[in-house]
N, C-alpha and C positions, 0 to 999 in steps of 0.2 A: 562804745569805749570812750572813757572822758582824758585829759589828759592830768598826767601822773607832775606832779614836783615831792624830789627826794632833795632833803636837808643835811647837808655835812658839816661838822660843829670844827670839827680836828681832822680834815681831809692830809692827805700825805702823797707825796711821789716815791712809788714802792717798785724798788729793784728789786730783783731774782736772778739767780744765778746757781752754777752748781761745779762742784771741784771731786777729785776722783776721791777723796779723803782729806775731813778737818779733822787736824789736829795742832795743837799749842804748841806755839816758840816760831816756827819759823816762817819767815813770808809765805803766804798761800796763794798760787796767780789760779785765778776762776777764769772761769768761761765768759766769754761776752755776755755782761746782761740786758735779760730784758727789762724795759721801765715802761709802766704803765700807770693812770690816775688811780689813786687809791682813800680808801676811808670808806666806812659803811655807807653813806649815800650816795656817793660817787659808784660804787660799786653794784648797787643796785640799781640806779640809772644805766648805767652802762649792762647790768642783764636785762634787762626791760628795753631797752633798745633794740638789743643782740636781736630780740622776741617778737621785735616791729611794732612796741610800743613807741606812742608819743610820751616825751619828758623831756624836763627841764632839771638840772641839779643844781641847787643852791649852794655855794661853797665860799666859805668864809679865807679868804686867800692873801697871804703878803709874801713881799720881795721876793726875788727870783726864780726862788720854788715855786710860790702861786703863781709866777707869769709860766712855767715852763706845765706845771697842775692842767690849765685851762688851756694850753695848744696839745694836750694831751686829748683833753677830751674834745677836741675840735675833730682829732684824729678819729676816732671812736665814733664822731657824729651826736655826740649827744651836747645838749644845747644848755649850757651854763648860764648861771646866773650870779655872779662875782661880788660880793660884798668884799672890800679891801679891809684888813686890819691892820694893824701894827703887828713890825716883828715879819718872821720866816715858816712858810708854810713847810712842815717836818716832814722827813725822811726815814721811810721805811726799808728795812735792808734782807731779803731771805737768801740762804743759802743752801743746797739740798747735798748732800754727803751720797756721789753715786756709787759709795761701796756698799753704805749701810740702809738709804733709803731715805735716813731720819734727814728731818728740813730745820735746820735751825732758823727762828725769826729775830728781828731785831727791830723794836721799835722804839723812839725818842721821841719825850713829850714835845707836844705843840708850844707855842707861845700863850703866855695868861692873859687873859681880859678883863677887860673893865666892864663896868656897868654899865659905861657909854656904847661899848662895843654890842654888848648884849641888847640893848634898846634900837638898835641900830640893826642889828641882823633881825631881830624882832618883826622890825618895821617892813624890810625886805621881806621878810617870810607872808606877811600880814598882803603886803602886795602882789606876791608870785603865785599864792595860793588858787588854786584852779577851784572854779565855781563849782559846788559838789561833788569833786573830782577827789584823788587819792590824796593824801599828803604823808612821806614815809622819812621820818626820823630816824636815821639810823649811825650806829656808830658812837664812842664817846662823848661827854661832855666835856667842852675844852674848861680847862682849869680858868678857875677868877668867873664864872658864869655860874649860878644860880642851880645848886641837886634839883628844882625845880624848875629846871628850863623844861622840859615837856610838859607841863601844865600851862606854862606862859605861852608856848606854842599852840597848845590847845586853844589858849582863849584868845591869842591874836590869829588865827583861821577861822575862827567863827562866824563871824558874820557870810563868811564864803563856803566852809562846807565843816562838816565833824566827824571826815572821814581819817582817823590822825592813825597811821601805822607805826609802833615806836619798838624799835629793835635797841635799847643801849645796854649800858653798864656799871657798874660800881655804886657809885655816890645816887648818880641818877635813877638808877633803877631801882636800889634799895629805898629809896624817897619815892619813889612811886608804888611801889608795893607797901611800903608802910603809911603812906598819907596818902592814897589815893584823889580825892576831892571825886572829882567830873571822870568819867573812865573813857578811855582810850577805846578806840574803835576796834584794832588789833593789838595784841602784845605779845612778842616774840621772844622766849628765852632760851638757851640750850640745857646740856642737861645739866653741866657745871650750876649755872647763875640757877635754876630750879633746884637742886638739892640744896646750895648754901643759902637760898630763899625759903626754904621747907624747912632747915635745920637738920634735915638727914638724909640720908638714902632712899630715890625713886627707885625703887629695881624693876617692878615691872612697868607693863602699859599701863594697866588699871592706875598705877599709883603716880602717874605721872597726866594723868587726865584726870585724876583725884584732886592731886592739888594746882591742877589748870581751873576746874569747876571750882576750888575754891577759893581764888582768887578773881574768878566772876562772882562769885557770893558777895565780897569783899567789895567787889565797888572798881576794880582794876581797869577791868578792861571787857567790852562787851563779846569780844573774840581772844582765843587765847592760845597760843602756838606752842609747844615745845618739843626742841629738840632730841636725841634718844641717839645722839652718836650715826653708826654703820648702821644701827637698826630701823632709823628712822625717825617719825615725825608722828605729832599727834595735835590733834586740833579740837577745841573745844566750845561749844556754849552752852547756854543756860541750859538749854532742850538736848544739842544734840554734840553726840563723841565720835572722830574718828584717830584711827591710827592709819598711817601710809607705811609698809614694808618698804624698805631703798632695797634696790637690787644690786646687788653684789659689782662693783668697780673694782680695778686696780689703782691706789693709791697713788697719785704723782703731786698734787701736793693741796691741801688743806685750805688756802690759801681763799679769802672772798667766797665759800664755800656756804657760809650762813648768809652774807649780801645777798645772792645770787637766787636762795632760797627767797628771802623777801623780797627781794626785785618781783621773779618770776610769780610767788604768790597775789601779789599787789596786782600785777597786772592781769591775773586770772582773773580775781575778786571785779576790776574796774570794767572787764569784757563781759560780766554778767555769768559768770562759770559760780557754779554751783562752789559752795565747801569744799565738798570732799574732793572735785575735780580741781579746785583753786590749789589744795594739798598736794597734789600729786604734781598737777606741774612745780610746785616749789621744790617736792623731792627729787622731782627730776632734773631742775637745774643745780640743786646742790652736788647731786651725782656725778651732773657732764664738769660740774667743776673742780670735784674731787678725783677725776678725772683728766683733769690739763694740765700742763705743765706752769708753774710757775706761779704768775697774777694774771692768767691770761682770760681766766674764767671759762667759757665756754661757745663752741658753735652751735646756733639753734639746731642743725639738724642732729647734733649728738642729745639734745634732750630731746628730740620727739623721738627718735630712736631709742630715750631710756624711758618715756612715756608709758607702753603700755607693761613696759613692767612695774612698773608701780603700782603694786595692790594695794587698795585701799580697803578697810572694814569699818563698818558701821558698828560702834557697840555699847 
């Protein structure tokens, strides 16, 4: 097993909480919440942890928020790596409605960067980067940085490994599926960012390993992940296809749900687990986390507990 560094571009300190019934107009007093480190690599760190992986997470951090971000994750155990920016590291806010079930989210942009900032965090990444070890991009690209910051990350890890796991969104992603260059080790999308990347509807398995396979054709990515909602996961390369069945959970809330997925996977992949066995433990830590309350993510014994249900098929 080598050791793991995850990449937070727009990390955030994310509340949850839950009140008997939202509704408009009048003050609403919630339940004490919970606060926990949050943003795709922060979150995958901290399930790779959970999992008794070694990592480190990289986390772009200012003013008070980033100071309270990084004693979070001291809490949690996982071993931070601090580049300071300007500006406030942002606040994430959920609420869970316990009549009706539904969790409202509420997120606010990060602070914008400069070009200085981006060569800067660059240069940090260039140095944190584990000797042919994982490296997992996950999460937005903060605004004022380059749709092309996961290529530039690509090529400042290089000299150290080209194992680059890239989970983003929007700007970024669509820049990476449209210009590919050099292709990503893994790429992970759900099934929203794959159909509005395909231009229509995946419905089945087939058609969502269709166009995983062809976006390896493309130049993208040499592993190709996507999501499938309650149904699952499906995983792809040049040679070989699988689909993971998720085993049926009671919803409590959504929340670090895909993180925890590429946590969990990443650190299948870096222990030497096969594909299809790498699939399945990500499906199963998506599960235990679709399964917790709040940002809590998950205890590892609830994902070896969802473990062997996770069937996987070769097809």
């Amino acid at each position: 097993m080598s050791w793991i560094l995850t990449i937070t571009l727009n990390p955030a300190v994310d509340l949850a909480t839950s009140i008997d019934r939202v509704v408009a107009g009048p003050k609403l007093y919630c339940k004490a919440p919970r606060v926990d480190p949050g943003g795709g690599g922060v979150n995958a760190a901290r399930a790779i942890r959970k999992l008794g992986g070694e990592v480190s997470a990289l986390v772009a951090v200012g003013g008070a928020m980033g100071e309270q971000l990084l004693q979070l994750l001291v809490v949690e155990d996982v071993l931070a790596v601090a580049v300071h920016v300007p500006g406030e590291t942002r606040q994430s806010f959920a609420v869970t409605d316990k009549t009706t079930g539904e969790q409202f989210r509420f997120s606010v942009p990060g602070e914008t960067m400069t070009a200085d900032d981006g060569a800067r965090l660059l240069s940090a990444i260039a140095q944190a980067a584990p000797r042919d070890g994982y490296v997992v991009l996950s999460g937005g690209v903060t605004p004022g940085l380059a749709d092309d910051f996961p290529h530039q990350v690509l090529a400042a890890i290089a000299p150290r490994t080209d194992k680059l796991v890239v989970d983003t969104s929007k700007a970024a992603l669509a820049h990476l599926l449209a210009a590919p260059g050099q292709p990503v080790h893994v790429l992970r999308l759900d099934q929203r960012e794959a159909e509005q990347a395909a231009g229509h509807a995946l419905a089945t398995v087939a058609d969502s390993l269709g166009f995983a396979q062809n976006l390896i054709a493309r130049g993208v990515g040499d592993i190709v992940v996507g999501g499938r909602g309650a149904e699952g996961s499906v995983l792809a390369t040049r040679e070989q296809r699988f689909f993971c069945r998720a085993p049926y959970v009671e919803v409590q809330s959504k929340i670090g749900a895909g993180d925890a997925f590429t946590g969990a996977l990443t650190l299948a992949l870096s222990r030497g687990e096969a594909l299809d066995q790498a699939l399945r433990w990500g499906v199963a830590a998506a599960c235990a986390t679709v399964g917790s309350e709040g940002t809590a993510l998950f205890e590892s014994g609830q994902v070896e507990a969802l473990l062997p249900h996770c069937e996987v098929e070769g097809l």
